[in-house]
Structure formats: structure tokens, C-alpha cells
N, C-alpha and C positions, 0 to 999 in steps of 0.2 A: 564524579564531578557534577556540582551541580551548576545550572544554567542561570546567568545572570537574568535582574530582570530585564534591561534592555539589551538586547543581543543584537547587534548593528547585523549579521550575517543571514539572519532571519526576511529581511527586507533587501537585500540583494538578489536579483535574478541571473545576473552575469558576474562571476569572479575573475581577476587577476589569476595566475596561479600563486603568488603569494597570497594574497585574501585567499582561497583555497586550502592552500599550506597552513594558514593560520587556524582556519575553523577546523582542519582535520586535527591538528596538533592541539588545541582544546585552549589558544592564547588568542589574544586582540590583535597583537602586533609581532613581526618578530624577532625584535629586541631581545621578549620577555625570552623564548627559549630559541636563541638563533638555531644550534645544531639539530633539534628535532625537527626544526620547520625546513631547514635549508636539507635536511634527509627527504621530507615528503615533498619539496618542489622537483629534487632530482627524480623522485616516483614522477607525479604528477607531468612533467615534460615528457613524458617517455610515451604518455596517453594525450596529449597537449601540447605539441609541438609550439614556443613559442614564434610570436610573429620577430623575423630577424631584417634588419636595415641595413643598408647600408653606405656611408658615405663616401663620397669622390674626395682624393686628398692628389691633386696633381693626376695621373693616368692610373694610378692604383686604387682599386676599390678596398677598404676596409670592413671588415665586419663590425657593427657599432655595441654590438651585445653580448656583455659579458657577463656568465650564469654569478660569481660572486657579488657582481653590482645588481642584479635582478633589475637591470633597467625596461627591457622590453620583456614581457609577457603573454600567455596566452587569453586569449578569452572563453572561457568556460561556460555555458549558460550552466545553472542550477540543476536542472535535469539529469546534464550528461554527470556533473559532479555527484551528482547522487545516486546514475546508475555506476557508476563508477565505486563508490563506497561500498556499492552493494555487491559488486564483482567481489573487492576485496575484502568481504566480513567486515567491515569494519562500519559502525554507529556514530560517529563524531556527535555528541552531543548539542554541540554550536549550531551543526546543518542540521540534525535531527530533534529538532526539543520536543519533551514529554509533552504527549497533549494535554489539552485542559480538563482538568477531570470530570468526569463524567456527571449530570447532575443527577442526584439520589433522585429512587424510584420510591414509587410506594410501594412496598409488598403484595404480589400479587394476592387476589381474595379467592376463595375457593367460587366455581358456577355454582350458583343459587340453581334447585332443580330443576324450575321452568326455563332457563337459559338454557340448559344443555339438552332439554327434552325438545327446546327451539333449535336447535344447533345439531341436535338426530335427525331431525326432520330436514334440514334443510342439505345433509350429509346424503339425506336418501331421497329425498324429489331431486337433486342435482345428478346423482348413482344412476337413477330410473332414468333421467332423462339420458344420459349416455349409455343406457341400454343394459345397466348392471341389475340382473335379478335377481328372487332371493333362493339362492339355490343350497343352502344347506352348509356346506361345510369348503364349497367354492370360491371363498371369498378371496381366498391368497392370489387367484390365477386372475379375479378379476381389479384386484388392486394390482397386478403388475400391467397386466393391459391402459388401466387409466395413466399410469406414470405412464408409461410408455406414449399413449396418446398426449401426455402432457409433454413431455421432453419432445417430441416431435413436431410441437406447433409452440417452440421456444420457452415453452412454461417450469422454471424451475419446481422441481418434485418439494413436495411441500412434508415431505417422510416419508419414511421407508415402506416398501411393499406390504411388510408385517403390521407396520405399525395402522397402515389404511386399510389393512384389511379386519383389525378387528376395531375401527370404527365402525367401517360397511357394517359390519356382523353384529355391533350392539344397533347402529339404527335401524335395519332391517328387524330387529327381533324388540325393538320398543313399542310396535305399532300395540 
């Protein structure tokens, strides 16, 4: 199904559980498929307790809310409806639209020599300063140490142990 362009449910932070019902069942209103929509308010209540009223009539209290009338509703904020779709596998297009496509990149360019011969250097005065030397064939035990020291002071690992350790091992052996 594709997503209209103005999606009124897009701009809603709080649902009804029919608005809910509607945007899960992939309609505006629901007229268009009463029985599919009137299936996911009965889901939807069950996570959604609506708010229930009710009136004095003489000494007897009435209940004023009746689920075929969908007069009283829950209120939903956005969030919980959307951790809630996500419990149940389910994408609703309406609540979820495709985002806007991504803007074209250039083609990455391959490093021109002295970039990368800049970018060894700077791989290995950074190495030396945390104390990695050039020990030969070491490089594996001292890239797991760096991530290690990285992960430890919050720093997401920027590649794999292997993968940094034979940067260390081309910068160290450019000099």
C-alpha cells in the first residue's frame, strides 16, 4: 500500500483508539472497512483500556459506553502505539511511512597517495602515543588492547581487532 501524500496520522501524537484502528487497518476513517477496523479496536482495548463514564439515571448508575457506538476511547500517545505494533510484527504503513529518500552521494574517490601516507602517520603517532610499539608480528594483541581501552572509556570500536591491526602493521612498516 502506498502512503498518501498527506497522511493526517503522521501529525497526530495522541490517537483515539479508533484513529489507531484506522492507521493500523491502512483507511482514514472507518466507514471505508468497518469489520477490519472494528477487529483491531477490540485488539487495541485489550492494551488500551478505554476511559468508561458514567451517568446517574434516578439512584442507578449506567454505563454510557458502548464498544459498537465507539463513543468513549482510549488515549494513546504515539510511542506506546508504535511500541505496541512493534510487539506485534506488524508495520502499518499510515503510522510508519517510508522515509524520505536518501540524498545521492558522490562515489567515494579512491586516497590519493599522500593522503593515506598522512593518515599512516597519523594511525601511528596516535598508536605510539598509547604506547603501541612496533613489535613485529604483535599487532593483533595490541589492536585488541586499543579497542578494549576504547570500549572502556565509551568509545565505540571503530573495526575489528584484525582489521586495526593490520592498519597498525602497514603504518608502523611505512616509515
Amino acid at each position: 500500500m502506498s502512503v498518501p501524500a498527506f497522511n493526517p496520522f503522521t501529525l497526530k501524537s495522541v490517537f483515539t483508539t479508533v484513529e489507531a484502528a484506522c492507521a493500523i487497518a491502512g483507511v482514514f476513517t472507518a466507514k471505508e472497512a468497518f469489520a477490519q477496523v472494528e477487529t483491531v479496536v477490540r485488539e487495541l482495548e485489550l492494551s488500551f483500556p478505554p476511559v468508561k463514564k458514567s451517568k446517574r439515571v434516578g439512584n442507578l448508575y449506567f454505563d454510557s459506553w458502548h464498544t459498537h457506538e465507539w463513543t468513549e476511547h482510549a488515549e494513546i500517545p504515539r510511542a506506546d502505539l508504535m511500541a505496541w505494533c512493534a510487539h506485534k510484527g506488524i508495520r502499518p504503513p499510515l503510522l510508519f511511512p517510508d522515509p524520505p529518500p536518501a540524498p545521492t552521494q558522490e562515489p567515494e574517490r579512491p586516497l590519493h597517495e599522500s593522503e593515506r601516507a598522512t593518515l599512516l602517520r597519523i594511525i601511528r603517532a596516535l598508536a605510539e602515543l598509547h604506547g603501541v610499539k612496533q613489535t613485529g608480528d604483535a599487532y593483533r594483541s595490541e589492536a585488541t588492547r586499543l579497542l578494549q581501552k576504547c570500549s572502556s572509556k565509551g568509545i565505540a570500536d571503530p573495526c575489528t581487532d584484525k582489521s586495526l591491526a593490520k592498519h597498525l602493521k602497514a603504518a608502523f612498516d611505512s616509515r
